[in-house]
N, C-alpha and C positions, 0 to 999 in steps of 0.2 A: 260258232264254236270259238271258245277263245282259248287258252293254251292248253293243251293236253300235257298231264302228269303223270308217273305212277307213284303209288304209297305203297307202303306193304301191307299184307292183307292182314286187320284185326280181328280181332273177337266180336264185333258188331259186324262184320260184310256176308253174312251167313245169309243175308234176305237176298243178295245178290247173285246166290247159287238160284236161289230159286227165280228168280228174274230173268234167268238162261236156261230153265230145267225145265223147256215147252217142247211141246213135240215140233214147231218151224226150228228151233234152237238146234234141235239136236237131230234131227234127220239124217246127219251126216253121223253121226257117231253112234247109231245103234238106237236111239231113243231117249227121251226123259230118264231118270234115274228115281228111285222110289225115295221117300220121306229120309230112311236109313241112311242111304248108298249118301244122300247130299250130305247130313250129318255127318258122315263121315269122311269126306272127302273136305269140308269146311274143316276137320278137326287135321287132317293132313295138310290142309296149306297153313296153320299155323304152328304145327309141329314142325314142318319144312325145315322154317327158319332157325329152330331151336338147332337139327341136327345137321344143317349145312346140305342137306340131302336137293332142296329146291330151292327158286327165289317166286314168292307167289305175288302178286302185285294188283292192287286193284285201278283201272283205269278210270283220272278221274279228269273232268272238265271245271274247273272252279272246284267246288265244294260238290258237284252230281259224281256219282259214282256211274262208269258208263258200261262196265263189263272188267273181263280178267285178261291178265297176261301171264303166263311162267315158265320157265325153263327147268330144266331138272335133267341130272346127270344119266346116260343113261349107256348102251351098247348098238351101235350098229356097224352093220361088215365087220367085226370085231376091232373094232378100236372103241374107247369110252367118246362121248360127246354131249352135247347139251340139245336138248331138246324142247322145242319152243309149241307150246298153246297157247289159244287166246278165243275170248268171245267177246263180241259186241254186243247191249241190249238194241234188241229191234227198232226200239224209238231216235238209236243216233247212230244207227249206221249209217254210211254211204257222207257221210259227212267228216270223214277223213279222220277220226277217232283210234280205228285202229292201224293204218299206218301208222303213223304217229305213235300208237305203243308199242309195236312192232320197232319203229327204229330205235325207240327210246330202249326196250329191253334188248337190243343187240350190244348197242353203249350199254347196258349193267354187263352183257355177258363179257363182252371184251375187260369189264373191267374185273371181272369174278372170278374168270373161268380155272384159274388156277391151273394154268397148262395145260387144258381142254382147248384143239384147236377149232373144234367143228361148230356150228349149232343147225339144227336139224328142223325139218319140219315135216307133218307126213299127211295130209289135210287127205280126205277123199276125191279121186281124180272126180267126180261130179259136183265138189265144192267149189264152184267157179269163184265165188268171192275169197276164199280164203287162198284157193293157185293163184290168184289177183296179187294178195297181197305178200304171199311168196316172192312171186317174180318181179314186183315192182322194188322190195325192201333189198334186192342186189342178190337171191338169192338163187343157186345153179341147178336145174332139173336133172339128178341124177339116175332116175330111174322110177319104177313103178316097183311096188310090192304088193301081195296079197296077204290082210291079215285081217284076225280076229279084234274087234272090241266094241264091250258092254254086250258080245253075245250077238254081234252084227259079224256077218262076212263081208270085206270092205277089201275095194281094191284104192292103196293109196298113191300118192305121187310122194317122192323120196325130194325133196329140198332139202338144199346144202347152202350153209351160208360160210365162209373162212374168217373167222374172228382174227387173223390176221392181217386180212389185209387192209 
Protein backbone atom coordinates (compact mmCIF):
# COMPACT_ATOMS: atom_id res chain seq x y z
CA UNK A 1 0.00 0.00 0.00
CA UNK A 2 1.57 3.18 -0.64
CA UNK A 3 -0.06 6.56 0.39
CA UNK A 4 -3.57 6.54 0.88
CA UNK A 5 -5.73 9.79 -0.54
CA UNK A 6 -9.01 11.07 -0.68
CA UNK A 7 -10.51 13.08 -4.04
CA UNK A 8 -13.88 14.03 -4.15
CA UNK A 9 -16.15 11.91 -5.66
CA UNK A 10 -16.76 12.52 -9.68
CA UNK A 11 -19.00 11.59 -12.33
CA UNK A 12 -16.77 8.60 -13.30
CA UNK A 13 -16.82 6.79 -9.57
CA UNK A 14 -20.33 5.37 -10.14
CA UNK A 15 -18.71 1.65 -10.96
CA UNK A 16 -17.41 2.05 -7.40
CA UNK A 17 -21.01 2.06 -5.79
CA UNK A 18 -21.27 -0.93 -7.48
CA UNK A 19 -18.01 -2.52 -6.38
CA UNK A 20 -19.47 -2.23 -2.76
CA UNK A 21 -23.30 -3.05 -3.63
CA UNK A 22 -22.58 -7.14 -2.75
CA UNK A 23 -24.49 -8.84 -0.40
CA UNK A 24 -20.62 -9.58 2.01
CA UNK A 25 -20.46 -5.41 1.50
CA UNK A 26 -23.48 -4.71 2.77
CA UNK A 27 -24.65 -7.34 5.36
CA UNK A 28 -24.45 -4.71 7.79
CA UNK A 29 -26.72 -2.16 6.33
CA UNK A 30 -29.70 -4.05 5.14
CA UNK A 31 -28.38 -5.54 1.93
CA UNK A 32 -27.34 -4.49 -1.75
CA UNK A 33 -29.29 -1.69 -3.14
CA UNK A 34 -31.05 -2.18 -6.42
CA UNK A 35 -29.75 -0.80 -10.04
CA UNK A 36 -32.09 2.60 -9.09
CA UNK A 37 -31.32 3.23 -5.32
CA UNK A 38 -27.21 3.10 -6.61
CA UNK A 39 -27.96 5.57 -9.33
CA UNK A 40 -29.26 7.47 -7.25
CA UNK A 41 -27.27 7.67 -4.44
CA UNK A 42 -24.09 8.32 -7.07
CA UNK A 43 -26.10 11.36 -8.19
CA UNK A 44 -26.32 12.55 -4.35
CA UNK A 45 -22.61 12.33 -3.73
CA UNK A 46 -22.24 14.58 -6.46
CA UNK A 47 -24.85 16.83 -5.76
CA UNK A 48 -23.53 16.82 -2.10
CA UNK A 49 -20.88 19.03 -3.04
CA UNK A 50 -22.88 21.34 -5.06
CA UNK A 51 -25.20 22.16 -1.79
CA UNK A 52 -22.63 21.96 0.91
CA UNK A 53 -25.11 19.32 2.38
CA UNK A 54 -21.92 16.45 2.32
CA UNK A 55 -18.25 16.01 1.70
CA UNK A 56 -18.30 12.47 -0.54
CA UNK A 57 -14.69 11.29 -1.13
CA UNK A 58 -13.32 8.53 -2.91
CA UNK A 59 -10.49 6.51 -1.25
CA UNK A 60 -7.71 6.24 -3.50
CA UNK A 61 -4.07 4.29 -3.21
CA UNK A 62 -1.98 5.80 -6.20
CA UNK A 63 -4.30 6.13 -9.03
CA UNK A 64 -6.89 2.48 -7.67
CA UNK A 65 -9.90 3.67 -6.36
CA UNK A 66 -10.32 1.56 -3.01
CA UNK A 67 -13.77 2.30 -1.66
CA UNK A 68 -15.74 5.61 -0.09
CA UNK A 69 -15.62 7.90 2.68
CA UNK A 70 -18.19 10.83 3.76
CA UNK A 71 -19.55 12.83 6.33
CA UNK A 72 -22.73 14.82 6.19
CA UNK A 73 -24.49 16.98 8.47
CA UNK A 74 -26.90 15.59 10.41
CA UNK A 75 -29.12 15.38 14.07
CA UNK A 76 -28.37 13.34 16.98
CA UNK A 77 -29.48 13.85 20.91
CA UNK A 78 -30.61 16.97 19.36
CA UNK A 79 -27.67 18.83 18.65
CA UNK A 80 -26.66 19.03 14.49
CA UNK A 81 -23.14 17.05 13.86
CA UNK A 82 -21.40 15.21 11.23
CA UNK A 83 -21.65 11.96 10.45
CA UNK A 84 -19.13 9.78 9.12
CA UNK A 85 -19.49 6.40 6.40
CA UNK A 86 -17.17 4.61 4.75
CA UNK A 87 -16.50 1.32 2.63
CA UNK A 88 -13.51 -0.67 1.66
CA UNK A 89 -13.51 -2.83 -1.51
CA UNK A 90 -13.01 -6.43 -0.32
CA UNK A 91 -9.64 -6.74 -2.37
CA UNK A 92 -7.81 -4.06 0.04
CA UNK A 93 -9.06 -4.37 3.18
CA UNK A 94 -7.25 -5.21 6.13
CA UNK A 95 -4.39 -3.52 4.73
CA UNK A 96 -4.89 -0.23 6.51
CA UNK A 97 -6.85 1.64 3.68
CA UNK A 98 -9.40 2.64 5.61
CA UNK A 99 -7.95 3.87 8.72
CA UNK A 100 -6.02 5.93 6.94
CA UNK A 101 -9.39 7.43 5.27
CA UNK A 102 -10.99 7.49 8.35
CA UNK A 103 -8.12 9.88 9.88
CA UNK A 104 -7.77 11.67 6.83
CA UNK A 105 -11.64 12.52 6.67
CA UNK A 106 -11.62 13.61 10.36
CA UNK A 107 -8.75 16.27 9.23
CA UNK A 108 -11.39 17.44 6.23
CA UNK A 109 -13.99 17.50 9.10
CA UNK A 110 -11.96 19.53 11.60
CA UNK A 111 -11.34 21.65 8.82
CA UNK A 112 -15.11 22.02 7.22
CA UNK A 113 -17.21 21.53 10.02
CA UNK A 114 -18.29 25.09 10.39
CA UNK A 115 -18.90 25.08 14.09
CA UNK A 116 -20.10 21.48 14.12
CA UNK A 117 -18.33 20.16 17.11
CA UNK A 118 -19.11 16.39 16.82
CA UNK A 119 -18.58 13.70 14.11
CA UNK A 120 -20.46 10.55 14.61
CA UNK A 121 -20.34 7.15 13.48
CA UNK A 122 -23.08 4.52 14.13
CA UNK A 123 -21.64 1.07 12.31
CA UNK A 124 -23.75 -2.11 13.41
CA UNK A 125 -22.77 -3.33 16.99
CA UNK A 126 -21.91 -6.98 14.79
CA UNK A 127 -19.65 -4.80 12.47
CA UNK A 128 -16.53 -5.75 14.08
CA UNK A 129 -14.36 -4.15 11.51
CA UNK A 130 -15.85 -0.92 11.13
CA UNK A 131 -16.30 -0.70 15.82
CA UNK A 132 -12.38 -1.63 14.85
CA UNK A 133 -11.97 1.27 13.12
CA UNK A 134 -14.13 3.58 15.36
CA UNK A 135 -12.19 2.84 18.35
CA UNK A 136 -8.78 2.99 16.91
CA UNK A 137 -9.42 6.55 14.92
CA UNK A 138 -9.82 8.14 18.82
CA UNK A 139 -13.32 7.82 18.66
CA UNK A 140 -15.68 7.56 22.23
CA UNK A 141 -18.39 4.75 22.55
CA UNK A 142 -21.35 6.53 23.50
CA UNK A 143 -23.97 4.34 23.53
CA UNK A 144 -26.11 1.87 21.45
CA UNK A 145 -29.26 2.60 19.47
CA UNK A 146 -31.95 0.85 17.66
CA UNK A 147 -32.74 1.74 14.14
CA UNK A 148 -34.00 1.46 10.83
CA UNK A 149 -31.97 1.23 7.42
CA UNK A 150 -32.46 0.36 3.75
CA UNK A 151 -35.44 -1.65 5.58
CA UNK A 152 -33.02 -3.54 7.99
CA UNK A 153 -33.72 -3.58 11.83
CA UNK A 154 -30.19 -2.77 13.03
CA UNK A 155 -28.94 -2.35 16.58
CA UNK A 156 -25.94 0.29 16.25
CA UNK A 157 -23.10 1.43 18.47
CA UNK A 158 -23.24 5.44 18.68
CA UNK A 159 -19.34 6.73 18.21
CA UNK A 160 -18.29 10.12 19.05
CA UNK A 161 -15.48 11.67 17.84
CA UNK A 162 -14.70 15.69 19.28
CA UNK A 163 -13.49 17.55 16.25
CA UNK A 164 -11.96 19.67 18.80
CA UNK A 165 -9.83 18.32 20.38
Amino acid sequence: MSEIRLRQWSENDEVLLRRGNTPEMTVHIGGPETEAQVIARHERYLRFWETNQARCFVVVDGSEPLGAVCSWKTTWRDQEVLEAGWFIVPEAQGRGAGSAALLLLINDAREHAEGIRLLTAFPDEKNAPSNALCRNAGFTLAGTRAGVFRGADLMMNEWVFDLQS
